[in-house]
VOGU-3710 file (C-alpha; in Angstrom, 3 decimals, decimal comma):
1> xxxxxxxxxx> 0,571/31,503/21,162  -1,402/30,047/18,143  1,756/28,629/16,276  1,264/25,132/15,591  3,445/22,842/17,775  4,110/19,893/15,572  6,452/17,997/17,160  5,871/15,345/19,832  8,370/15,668/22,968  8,958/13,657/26,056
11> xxxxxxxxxx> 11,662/14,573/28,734  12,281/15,519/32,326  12,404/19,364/32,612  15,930/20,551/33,461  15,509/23,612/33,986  13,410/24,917/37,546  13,545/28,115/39,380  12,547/27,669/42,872  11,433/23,934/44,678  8,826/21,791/43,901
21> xxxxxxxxxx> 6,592/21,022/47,042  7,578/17,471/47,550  3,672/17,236/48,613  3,275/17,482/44,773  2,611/14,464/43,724  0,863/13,262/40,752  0,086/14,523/37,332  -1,596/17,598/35,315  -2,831/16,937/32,057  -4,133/19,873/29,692
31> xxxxxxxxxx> -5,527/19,622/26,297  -6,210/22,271/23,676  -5,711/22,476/20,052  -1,830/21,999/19,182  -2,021/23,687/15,965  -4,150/25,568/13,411  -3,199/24,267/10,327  -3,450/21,405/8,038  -0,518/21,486/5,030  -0,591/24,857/3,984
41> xxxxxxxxxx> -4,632/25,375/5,112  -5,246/27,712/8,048  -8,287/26,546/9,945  -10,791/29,655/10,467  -11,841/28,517/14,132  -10,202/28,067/17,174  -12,267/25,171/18,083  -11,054/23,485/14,769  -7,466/22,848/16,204  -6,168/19,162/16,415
51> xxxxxxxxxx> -6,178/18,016/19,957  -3,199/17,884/21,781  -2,817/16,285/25,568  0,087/17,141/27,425  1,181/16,010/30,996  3,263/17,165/33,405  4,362/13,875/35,649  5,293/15,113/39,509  6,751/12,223/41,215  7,728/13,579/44,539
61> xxxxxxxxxx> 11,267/13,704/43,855  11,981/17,160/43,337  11,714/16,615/39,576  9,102/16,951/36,212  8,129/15,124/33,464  6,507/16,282/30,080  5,405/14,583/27,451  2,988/15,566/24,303  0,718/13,301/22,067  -1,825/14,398/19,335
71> xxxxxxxxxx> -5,107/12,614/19,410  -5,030/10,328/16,173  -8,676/11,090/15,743  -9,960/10,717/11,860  -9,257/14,966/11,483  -5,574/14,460/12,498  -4,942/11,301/10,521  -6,385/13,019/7,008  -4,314/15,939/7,611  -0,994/13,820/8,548
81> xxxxxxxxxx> -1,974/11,875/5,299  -3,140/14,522/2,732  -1,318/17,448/4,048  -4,853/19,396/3,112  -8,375/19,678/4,826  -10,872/17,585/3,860  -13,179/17,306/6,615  -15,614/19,876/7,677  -14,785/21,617/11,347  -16,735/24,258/13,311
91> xxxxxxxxxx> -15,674/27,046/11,534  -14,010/25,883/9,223  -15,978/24,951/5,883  -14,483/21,761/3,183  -13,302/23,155/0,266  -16,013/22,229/-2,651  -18,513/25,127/-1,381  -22,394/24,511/0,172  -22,241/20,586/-1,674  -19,276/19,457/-0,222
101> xxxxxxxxxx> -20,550/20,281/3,450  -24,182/19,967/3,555  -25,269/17,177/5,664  -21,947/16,917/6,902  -21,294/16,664/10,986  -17,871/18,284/12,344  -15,199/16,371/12,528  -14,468/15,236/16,766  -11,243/16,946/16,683  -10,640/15,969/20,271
111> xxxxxxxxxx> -9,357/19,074/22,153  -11,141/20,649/24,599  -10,862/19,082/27,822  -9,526/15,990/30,076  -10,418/13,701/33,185  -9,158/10,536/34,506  -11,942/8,491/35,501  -12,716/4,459/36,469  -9,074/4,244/34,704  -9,614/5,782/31,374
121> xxxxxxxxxx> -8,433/8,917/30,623  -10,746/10,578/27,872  -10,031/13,499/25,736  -13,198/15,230/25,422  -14,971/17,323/22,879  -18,644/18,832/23,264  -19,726/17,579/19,614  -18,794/13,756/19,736  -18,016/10,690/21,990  -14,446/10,953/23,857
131> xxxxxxxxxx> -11,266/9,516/22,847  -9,663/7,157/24,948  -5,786/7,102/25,352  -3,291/5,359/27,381  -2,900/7,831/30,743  1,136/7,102/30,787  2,381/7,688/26,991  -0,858/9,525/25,482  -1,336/6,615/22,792  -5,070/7,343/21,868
141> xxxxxxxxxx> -6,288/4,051/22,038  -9,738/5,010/20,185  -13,659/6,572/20,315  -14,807/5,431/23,767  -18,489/4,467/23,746  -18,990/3,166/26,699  -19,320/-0,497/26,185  -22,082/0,590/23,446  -23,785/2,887/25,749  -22,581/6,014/24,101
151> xxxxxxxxxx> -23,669/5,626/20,762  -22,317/6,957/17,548  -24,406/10,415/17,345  -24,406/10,825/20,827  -22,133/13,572/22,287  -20,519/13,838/25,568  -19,595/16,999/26,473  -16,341/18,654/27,562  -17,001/19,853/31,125  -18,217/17,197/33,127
161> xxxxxxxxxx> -17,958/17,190/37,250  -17,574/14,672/39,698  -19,189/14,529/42,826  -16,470/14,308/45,373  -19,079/12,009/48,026  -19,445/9,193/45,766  -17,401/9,106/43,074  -19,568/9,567/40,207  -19,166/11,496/37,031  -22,184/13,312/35,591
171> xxxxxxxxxx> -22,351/14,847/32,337  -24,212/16,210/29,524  -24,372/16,451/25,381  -26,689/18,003/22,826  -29,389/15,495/21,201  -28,820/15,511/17,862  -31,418/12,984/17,239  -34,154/14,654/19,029  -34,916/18,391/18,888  -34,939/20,853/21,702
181> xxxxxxxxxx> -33,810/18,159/24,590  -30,289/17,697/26,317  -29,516/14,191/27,709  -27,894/13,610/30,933  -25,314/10,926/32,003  -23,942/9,413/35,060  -20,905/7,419/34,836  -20,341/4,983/38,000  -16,788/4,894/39,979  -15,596/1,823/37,534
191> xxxxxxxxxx> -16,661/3,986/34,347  -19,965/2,223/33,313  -22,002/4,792/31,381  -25,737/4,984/32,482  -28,530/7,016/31,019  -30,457/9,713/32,307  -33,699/10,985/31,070  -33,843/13,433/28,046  -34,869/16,875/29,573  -37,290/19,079/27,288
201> xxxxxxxxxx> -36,472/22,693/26,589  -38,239/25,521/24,901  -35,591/25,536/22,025  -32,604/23,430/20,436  -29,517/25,134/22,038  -25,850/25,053/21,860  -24,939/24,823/25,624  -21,137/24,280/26,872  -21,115/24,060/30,995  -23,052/22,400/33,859
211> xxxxxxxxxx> -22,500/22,695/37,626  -23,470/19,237/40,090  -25,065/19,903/43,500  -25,466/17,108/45,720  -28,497/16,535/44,557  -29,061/18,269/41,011  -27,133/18,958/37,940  -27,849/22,409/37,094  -27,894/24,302/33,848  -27,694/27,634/32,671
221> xxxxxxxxxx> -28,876/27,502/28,904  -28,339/30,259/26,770  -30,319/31,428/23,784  -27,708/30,916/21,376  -29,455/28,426/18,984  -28,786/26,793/15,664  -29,905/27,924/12,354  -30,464/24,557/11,173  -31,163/24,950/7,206  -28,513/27,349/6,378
231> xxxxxxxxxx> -25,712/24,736/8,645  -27,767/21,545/6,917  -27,946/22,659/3,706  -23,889/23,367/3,903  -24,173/27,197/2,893  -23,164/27,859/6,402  -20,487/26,924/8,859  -21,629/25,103/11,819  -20,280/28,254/13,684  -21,506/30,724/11,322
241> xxxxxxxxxx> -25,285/29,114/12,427  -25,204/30,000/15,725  -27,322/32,883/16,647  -27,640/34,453/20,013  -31,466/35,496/20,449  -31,826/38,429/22,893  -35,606/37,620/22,882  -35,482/34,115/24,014  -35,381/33,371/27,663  -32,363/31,737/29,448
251> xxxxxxxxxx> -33,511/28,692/31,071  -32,088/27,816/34,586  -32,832/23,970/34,413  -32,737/21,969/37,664  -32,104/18,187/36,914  -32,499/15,645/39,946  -29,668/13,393/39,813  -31,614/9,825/40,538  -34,460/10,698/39,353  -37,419/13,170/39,569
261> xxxxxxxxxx> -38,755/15,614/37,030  -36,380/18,542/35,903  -37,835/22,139/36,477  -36,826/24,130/33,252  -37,117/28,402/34,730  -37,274/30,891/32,435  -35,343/34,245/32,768  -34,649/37,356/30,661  -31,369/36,525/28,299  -28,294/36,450/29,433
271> xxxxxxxxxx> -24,981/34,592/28,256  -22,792/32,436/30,337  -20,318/29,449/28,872  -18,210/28,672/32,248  -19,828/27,691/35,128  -17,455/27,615/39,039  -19,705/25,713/41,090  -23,406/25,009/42,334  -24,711/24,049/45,620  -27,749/24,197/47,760
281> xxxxxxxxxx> -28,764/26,256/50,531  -31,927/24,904/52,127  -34,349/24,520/48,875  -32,696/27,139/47,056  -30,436/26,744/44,571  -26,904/28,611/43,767  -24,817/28,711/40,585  -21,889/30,753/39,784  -20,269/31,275/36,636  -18,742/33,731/34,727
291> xxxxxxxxxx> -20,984/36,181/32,559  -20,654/37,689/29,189  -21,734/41,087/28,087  -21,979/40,760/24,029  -21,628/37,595/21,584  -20,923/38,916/18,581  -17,627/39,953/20,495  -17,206/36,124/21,332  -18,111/34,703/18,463  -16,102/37,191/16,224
301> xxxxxxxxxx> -12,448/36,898/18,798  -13,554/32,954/17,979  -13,478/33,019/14,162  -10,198/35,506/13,812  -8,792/34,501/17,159  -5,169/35,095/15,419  -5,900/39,037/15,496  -8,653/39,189/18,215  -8,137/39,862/21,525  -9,135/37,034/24,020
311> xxxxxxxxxx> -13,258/36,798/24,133  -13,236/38,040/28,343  -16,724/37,361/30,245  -17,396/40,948/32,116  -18,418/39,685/35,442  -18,485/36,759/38,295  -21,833/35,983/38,996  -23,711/34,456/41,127  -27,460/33,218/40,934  -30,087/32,080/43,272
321> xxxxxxxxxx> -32,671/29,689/42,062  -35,727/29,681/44,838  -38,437/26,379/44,836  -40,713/28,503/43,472  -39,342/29,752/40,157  -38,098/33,268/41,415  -34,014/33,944/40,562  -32,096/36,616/41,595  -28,689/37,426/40,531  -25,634/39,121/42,538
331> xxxxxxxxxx> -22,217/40,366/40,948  -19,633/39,523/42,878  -16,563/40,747/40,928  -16,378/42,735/37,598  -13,508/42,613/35,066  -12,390/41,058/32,301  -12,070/37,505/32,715  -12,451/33,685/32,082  -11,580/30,296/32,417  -12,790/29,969/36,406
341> xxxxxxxxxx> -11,920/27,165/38,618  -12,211/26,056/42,268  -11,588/23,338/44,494  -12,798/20,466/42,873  -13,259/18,653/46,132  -16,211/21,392/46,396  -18,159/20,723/43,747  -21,244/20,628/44,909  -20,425/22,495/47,995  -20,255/26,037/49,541
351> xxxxxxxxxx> -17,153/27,238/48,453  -14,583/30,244/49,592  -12,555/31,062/46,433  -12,933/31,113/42,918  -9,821/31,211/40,793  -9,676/32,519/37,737  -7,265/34,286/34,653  -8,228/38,043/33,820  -7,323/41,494/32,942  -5,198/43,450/35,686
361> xxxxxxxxxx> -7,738/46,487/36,630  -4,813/49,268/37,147  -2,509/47,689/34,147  -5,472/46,463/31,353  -3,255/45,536/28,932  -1,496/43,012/31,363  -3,162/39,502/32,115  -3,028/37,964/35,600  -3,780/35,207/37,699  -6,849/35,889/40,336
371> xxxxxxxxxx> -8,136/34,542/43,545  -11,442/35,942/44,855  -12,607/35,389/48,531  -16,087/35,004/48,465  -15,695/35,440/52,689  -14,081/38,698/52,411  -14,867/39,980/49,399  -10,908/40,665/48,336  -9,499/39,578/44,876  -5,560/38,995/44,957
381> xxxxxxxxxx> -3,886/38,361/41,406  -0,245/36,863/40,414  0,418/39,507/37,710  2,199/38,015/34,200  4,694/40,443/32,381  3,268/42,336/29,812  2,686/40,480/26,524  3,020/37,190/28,226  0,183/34,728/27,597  -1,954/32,567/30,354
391> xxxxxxxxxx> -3,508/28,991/30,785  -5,976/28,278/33,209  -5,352/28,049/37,020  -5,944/24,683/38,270  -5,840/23,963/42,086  -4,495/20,938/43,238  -4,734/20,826/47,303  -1,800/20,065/49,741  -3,252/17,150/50,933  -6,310/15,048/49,954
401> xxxxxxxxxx> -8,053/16,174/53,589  -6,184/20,106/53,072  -8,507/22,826/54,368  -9,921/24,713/51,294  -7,455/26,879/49,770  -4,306/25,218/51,147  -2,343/24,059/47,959  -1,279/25,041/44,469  -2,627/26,453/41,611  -1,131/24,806/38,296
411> xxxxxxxxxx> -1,147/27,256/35,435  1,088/27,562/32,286  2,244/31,055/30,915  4,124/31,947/27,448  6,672/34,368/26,931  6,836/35,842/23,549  10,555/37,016/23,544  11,989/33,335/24,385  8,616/31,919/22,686  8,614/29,262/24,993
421> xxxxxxxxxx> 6,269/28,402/27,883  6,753/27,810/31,240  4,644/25,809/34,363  3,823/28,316/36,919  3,294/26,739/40,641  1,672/29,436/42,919  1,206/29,085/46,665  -2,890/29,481/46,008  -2,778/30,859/49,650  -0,969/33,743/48,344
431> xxxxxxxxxx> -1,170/33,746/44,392  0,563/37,726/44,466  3,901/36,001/45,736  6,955/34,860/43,509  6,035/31,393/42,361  7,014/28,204/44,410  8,427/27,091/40,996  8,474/27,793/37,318  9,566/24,699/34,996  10,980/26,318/31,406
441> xxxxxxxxxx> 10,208/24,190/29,057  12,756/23,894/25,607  9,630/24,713/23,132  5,963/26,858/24,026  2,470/24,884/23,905  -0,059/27,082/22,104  -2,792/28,282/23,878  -4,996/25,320/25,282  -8,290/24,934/27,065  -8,966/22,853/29,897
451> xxxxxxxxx> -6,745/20,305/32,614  -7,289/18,643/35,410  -5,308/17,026/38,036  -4,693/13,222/39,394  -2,572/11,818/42,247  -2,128/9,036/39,595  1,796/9,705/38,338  1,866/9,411/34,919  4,811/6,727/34,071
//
């Protein structure tokens, strides 16, 4: 799964088991890094991959189209044109020792996650301002600032979430300029970037996730915080500078989205990266995401993520944020897993089923696709053949009005025998069954991150 893919494809899949619904129309696009290596240089993170976007193009006609582009960010084009590393990554640290990286920022490397919105389609990346590329061939077209309203330091995180009643994106990044603040972003239906204001916090963290209520964007910030000198003074690795802090509160932070001041709640530590969903019952407050037991497991399956087993959160949460400052937590499911995802047309609703990829409890050493019913309480899980690898699940309903539930979920599995991948379309009303359809494809994608799903066909 983390061999580098280095060539560039772009056909219609010939090769599919099963139908595809003809009610799936539209297009998936993933990114994640595409390889691990520049020349003969193995990177030492697996954030420090080169991103790679891939589609897959459903036009309703019983067929599928996949293409693959790199992002020609500044990483990518020094590599293609030394065939050696020369900019500094996460993890990975420029050769010349402490002088040769201090003061230096990572290099935007592009490869964590990707929307469609107002008609760009961005390549994000939590550290930096998003790429822009062309949504039908993947050409990256450039940084996207904005107009100017994203500027040059600024970052724009990988997760953002779009409220499904008006349109709008909101999002997040770390403020590198000013210590221990986040700033907060709406971006209109037509893409114009507008500023929220900078919310205060009790430290400088490194925070990866947000969840969007109707009426708040709500955070769940963990006390994993920079050591600034050591990363600064280049003696450290930007990853390497990240310590979590058991003693430091985690901060539930409420942000009004048009305005209002932001209630910051402090709560014994606790780690969680992914978030599912948020929404509001009465005055109180719910967010759900996975949680993590131990981050010097994640952080170590990060930096040798060749050998290292996948970095699974222990538990699906759920937390309950009152008016008054009080929050209670509930687990709702425990087992190995990660990468969550729901409805998107929820987001910021009440929602019945969290998807998600994770450990199967009576086989452990198998990996499976999950659906948990938050109604009845029952987990059901599409279970992958032993040794074969998993991408997130990402549901795309039947139909734009489709009761919740009532649709696909788009997830892409390797096989290590045939090393090749494959697209996996499950009936999300009943993920244990044989899949609708699997598309082979001639080559495998190595392990990615993040997709999301358009009715826009890619042409």
């Amino acid at each position: 799964m983390y061999e580098a893919l280095n060539e560039e494809h772009d056909y219609e899949v010939d090769e599919i088991d099963g139908t595809l619904p003809p009610e799936l129309v539209g297009t998936l696009y993933r990114n994640g890094p595409g390889r691990w290596q520049v020349g003969e240089s193995l990177l030492d993170h697996i954030f420090d991959g080169d991103g790679m976007l891939s589609l897959f193009a459903f036009p309703g006609d019983g067929t599928i189209r996949y293409r693959n582009r790199y992002v020609r960010t500044r990483h990518y084009r020094y590599g293609q044109r030394k065939g050696r590393v020369g900019l500094r990554g996460l993890g990975t640290q420029r050769p010349g020792g402490a002088l040769a990286n201090m003061l230096r920022p990572p290099a935007n490397v592009a490869n964590t996650g990707v929307i469609l919105h107002g008609g760009q389609l961005l390549a994000l990346w939590e550290g930096g301002r998003p790429f822009r590329l062309d949504p039908d061939s993947l050409e990256t077209l450039g940084e996207h600032s904005f107009d100017g309203r994203l500027k040059m330091m600024s970052a724009f995180s990988a997760h953002p979430s779009r409220c499904p009643d008006t349109g709008e994106l909101f999002n997040f990044g770390m403020d590198f300029t000013r210590t221990r603040s986040l700033r907060c972003y709406r971006v209109d239906p037509r893409g114009a970037l507008h500023h929220m204001p900078r919310i205060s916090l009790p430290y400088s963290p490194w925070n990866h996730d947000f969840a969007l209520t109707r009426r708040h964007l709500v955070f769940v910030i963990n006390p994993v915080i920079p050591h600034t000198a050591p990363i600064l003074l280049g003696t450290d690795s930007i990853a390497d500078g990240l310590r979590f802090h058991p003693d430091r509160p985690t901060c539930f932070t409420i942000v009004p989205r048009y305005g209002g001041k932001a209630r910051v709640i402090e709560h014994e530590s606790l780690l969680g990266f992914h978030m599912v969903n948020a929404f509001e019952e009465g005055d109180d407050v719910i967010v759900e995401f996975v949680r993590f037991a131990d981050w010097e497991q994640v952080s170590s399956a990060f930096k040798n993520f060749r050998t290292s087993d996948f970095p699974w959160g222990c538990a699906l949460m759920r937390y309950r944020v009152s008016p008054g400052g009080r929050v209670e937590g509930e687990e709702l499911c425990s087992l190995p897993m990660e990468l969550p995802h729901a409805d998107v047309r929820q987001a910021g609703r009440p929602h019945r089923f969290t998807y998600f990829a994770g450990r199967v409890p009576e086989s452990p050493e198998r990996v499976g696709i999950h659906a948990y019913d938050h109604d009845t309480g029952e987990r059901t899980v599409h279970r992958l053949p032993l040794g074969h690898g998993f991408g997130e699940p990402v549901f795309v309903p039947r139909t734009p009005d489709a009761a919740e539930g009532d649709g696909w979920l788009l997830t892409l599995a390797y096989d290590p025998d045939e090393h090749r991948s494959r697209l996996l379309i499950l009936d999300a009303r009943d993920v244990e069954a044989e899949p609708v359809a699997v598309a082979h494809l001639r080559h495998h994608i190595p392990l990615g991150f993040h997709g999301s799903f358009t009715d826009r066909v890619a042409g």
